[in-house]
C-alpha positions in Angstrom: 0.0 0.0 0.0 1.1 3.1 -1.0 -0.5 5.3 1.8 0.8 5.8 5.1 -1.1 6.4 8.2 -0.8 10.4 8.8 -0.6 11.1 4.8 -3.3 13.3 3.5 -5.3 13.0 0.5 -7.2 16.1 -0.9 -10.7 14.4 -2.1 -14.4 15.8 -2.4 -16.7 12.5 -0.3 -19.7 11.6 0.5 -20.0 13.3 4.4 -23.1 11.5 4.7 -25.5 9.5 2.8 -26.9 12.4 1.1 -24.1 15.2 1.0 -21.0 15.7 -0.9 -18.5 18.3 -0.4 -18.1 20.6 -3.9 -14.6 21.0 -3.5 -11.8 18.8 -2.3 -10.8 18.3 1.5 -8.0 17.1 3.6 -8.8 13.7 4.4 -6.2 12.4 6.3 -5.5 8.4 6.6 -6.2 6.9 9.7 -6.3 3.9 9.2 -5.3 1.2 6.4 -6.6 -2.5 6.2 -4.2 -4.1 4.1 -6.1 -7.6 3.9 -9.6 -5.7 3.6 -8.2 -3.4 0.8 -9.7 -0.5 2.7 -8.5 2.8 4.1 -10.8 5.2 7.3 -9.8 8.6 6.8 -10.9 11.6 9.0 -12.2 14.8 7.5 -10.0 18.1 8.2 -11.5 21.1 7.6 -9.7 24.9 8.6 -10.5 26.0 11.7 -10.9 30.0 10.7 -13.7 31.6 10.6 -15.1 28.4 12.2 -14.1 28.9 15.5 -17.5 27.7 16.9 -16.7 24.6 15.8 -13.9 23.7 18.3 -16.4 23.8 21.3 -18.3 20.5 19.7 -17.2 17.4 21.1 -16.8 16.0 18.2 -14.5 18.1 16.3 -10.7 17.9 17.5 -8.3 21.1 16.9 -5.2 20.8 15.0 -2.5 23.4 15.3 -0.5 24.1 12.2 2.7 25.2 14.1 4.7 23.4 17.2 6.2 22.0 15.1 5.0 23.2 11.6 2.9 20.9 9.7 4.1 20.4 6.5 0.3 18.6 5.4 -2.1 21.3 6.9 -0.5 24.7 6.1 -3.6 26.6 8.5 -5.3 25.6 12.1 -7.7 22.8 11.5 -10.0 20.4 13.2 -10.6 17.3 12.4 -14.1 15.7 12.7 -14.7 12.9 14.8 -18.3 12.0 13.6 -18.1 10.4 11.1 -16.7 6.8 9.8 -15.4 7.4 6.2 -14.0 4.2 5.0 -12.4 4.5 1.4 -11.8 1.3 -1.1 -8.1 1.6 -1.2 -6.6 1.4 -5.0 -3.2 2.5 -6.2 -4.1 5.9 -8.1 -5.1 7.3 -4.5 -1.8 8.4 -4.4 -2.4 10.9 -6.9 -4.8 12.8 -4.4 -1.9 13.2 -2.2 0.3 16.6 -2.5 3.3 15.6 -0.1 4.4 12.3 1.1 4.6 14.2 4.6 3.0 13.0 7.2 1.2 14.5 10.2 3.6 15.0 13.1 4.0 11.8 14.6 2.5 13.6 18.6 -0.7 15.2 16.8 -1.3 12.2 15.1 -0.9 10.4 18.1 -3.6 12.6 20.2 -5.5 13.0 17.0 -6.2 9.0 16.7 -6.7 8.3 20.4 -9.3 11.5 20.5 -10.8 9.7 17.1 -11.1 6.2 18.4 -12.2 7.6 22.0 -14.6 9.3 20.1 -16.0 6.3 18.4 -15.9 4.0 21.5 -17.9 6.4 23.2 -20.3 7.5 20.9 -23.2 6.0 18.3 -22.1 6.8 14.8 -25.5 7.5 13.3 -26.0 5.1 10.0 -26.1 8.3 7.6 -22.7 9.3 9.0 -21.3 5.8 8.1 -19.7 6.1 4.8 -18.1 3.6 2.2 -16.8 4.6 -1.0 -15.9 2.4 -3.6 -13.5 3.0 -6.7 -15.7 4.3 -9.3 -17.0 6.8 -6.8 -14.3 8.1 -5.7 -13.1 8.9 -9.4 -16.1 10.3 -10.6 -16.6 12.6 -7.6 -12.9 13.8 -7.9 -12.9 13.7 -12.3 -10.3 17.0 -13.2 
């Protein structure tokens, strides 16, 4: 597999059953299931102008300095809410624009927060998201 845990890939998904971001987001990999052929990614989204965002639960902050990230260039958060699982297939690694990862401590807090989150808390079915191949390309067509 060409992805690493802490890579991010710049995709436009399904959020939820029913809604699809118009442009691309950082998505960054979370996890990757070799023997499944499957990769969980979290959303990131910038944190400015959003600020009211940070005081949910279910969003996580992510500073872009201490150290300085060299995948997310502003303050982001990450969302916990949601389960998007991604059928993993070589050309993903085109949606990548460094081979830079996440700092290994954020990355660290940033996955415990994630899976605390998801231990603790009812993913509601719309919110659970899996994304073949063919979707994935035609959602993210140049």
């Amino acid at each position: 597999m060409d992805l690493e845990i802490g890579q991010v890939l710049w995709l436009k998904v399904r959020y939820q059953t029913d809604i699809v971001s118009k442009v691309p987001h950082p998505m960054l990999v979370a996890i990757a299931n070799i023997e499944d052929n499957n990769i969980e990614v979290i959303a990131i989204d910038k944190a400015k102008n959003k600020i009211h965002q940070l005081f949910s639960e279910a969003n996580f902050f992510i500073n872009s300095d201490d150290p300085k990230e060299k995948v997310l260039y502003v303050d982001s958060y990450a969302q916990l809410n949601n389960s998007l699982t991604l059928e993993y297939f070589p050309e993903l690694v085109k949606f990548r624009k460094t081979k830079e990862k996440l700092s290994k401590n954020k990355l660290d807090e940033l996955l415990e927060e994630y899976n605390k989150y998801h231990s603790n808390n009812i993913i509601p079915d719309e919110r659970i998201i899996y994304m073949n191949k063919e979707e994935i390309l035609e959602l993210n067509k140049k």
